[in-house]
VEXRO-9158 format. One record per residue (C-alpha): y, z negated, x; residue in one letter. Coordinates in nm, 3 decimals. Layout:
Y/Z/X/A
...
REM end
This chain:
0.160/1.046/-0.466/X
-0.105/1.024/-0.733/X
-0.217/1.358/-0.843/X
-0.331/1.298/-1.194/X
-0.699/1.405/-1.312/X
-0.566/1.692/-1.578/X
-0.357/1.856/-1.289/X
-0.062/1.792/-1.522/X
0.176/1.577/-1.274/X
0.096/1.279/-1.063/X
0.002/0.955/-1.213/X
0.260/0.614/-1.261/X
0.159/0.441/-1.036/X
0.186/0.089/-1.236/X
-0.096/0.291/-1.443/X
-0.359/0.300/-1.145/X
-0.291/-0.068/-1.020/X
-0.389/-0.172/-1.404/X
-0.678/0.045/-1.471/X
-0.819/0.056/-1.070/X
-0.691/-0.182/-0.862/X
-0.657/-0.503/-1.057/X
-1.023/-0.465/-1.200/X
-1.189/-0.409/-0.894/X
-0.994/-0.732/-0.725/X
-1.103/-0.978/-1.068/X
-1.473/-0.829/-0.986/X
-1.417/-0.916/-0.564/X
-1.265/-1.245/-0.680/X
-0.963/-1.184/-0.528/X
-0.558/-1.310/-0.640/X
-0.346/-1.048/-0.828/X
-0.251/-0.738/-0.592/X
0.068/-0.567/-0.607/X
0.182/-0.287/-0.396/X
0.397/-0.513/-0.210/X
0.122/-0.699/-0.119/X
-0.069/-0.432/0.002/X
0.206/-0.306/0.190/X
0.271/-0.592/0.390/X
-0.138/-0.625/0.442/X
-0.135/-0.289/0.586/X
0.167/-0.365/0.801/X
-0.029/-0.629/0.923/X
-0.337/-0.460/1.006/X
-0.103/-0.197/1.225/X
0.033/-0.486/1.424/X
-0.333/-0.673/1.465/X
-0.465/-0.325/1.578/X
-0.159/-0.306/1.835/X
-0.051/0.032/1.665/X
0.291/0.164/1.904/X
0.585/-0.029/1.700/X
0.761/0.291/1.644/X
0.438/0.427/1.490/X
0.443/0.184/1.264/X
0.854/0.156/1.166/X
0.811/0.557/1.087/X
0.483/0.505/0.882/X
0.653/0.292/0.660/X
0.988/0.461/0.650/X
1.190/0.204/0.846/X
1.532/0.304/1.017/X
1.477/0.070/1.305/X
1.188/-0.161/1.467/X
1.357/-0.459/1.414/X
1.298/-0.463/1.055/X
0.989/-0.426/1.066/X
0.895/-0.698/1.378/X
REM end
C-alpha cells in the first residue's frame, strides 16, 4: 500500500512505477522494471541470503513451499 501525499487514499500503483521507478532506472541505466520483476529479484535475494523457506513462502503470500522453490 501506497499512502498517497494529500492523505486522500493510497496511490495506483502503475502511477508510482511511471513517475518513480522507471525514471530513476533510465538515469541507473538499467532495462524496464515491472513489479514482477522486482518481485522475483527480491525472491531471489531471500533465497541468496538463505532466508528459512517458509519465511519466505509467507512473505510473499504462497500456500505452500513448493511454489515458491
Amino acid at each position: 500500500m501506497f499512502p498517497h501525499a494529500l492523505k486522500t487514499g493510497p496511490n495506483c500503483h502503475e502511477q508510482i512505477m511511471v513517475k518513480k521507478v522507471q525514471p530513476i532506472a533510465r538515469e541507473l541505466g538499467l532495462p524496464h522494471i515491472t513489479w514482477r520483476l522486482l518481485r522475483h529479484w527480491g525472491t531471489t535475494q531471500m533465497v541468496e541470503k538463505r532466508v528459512p523457506i517458509k519465511a519466505a513462502q509467507q512473505r510473499l503470500g504462497h500456500t505452500r513451499p513448493d511454489i515458491l522453490l
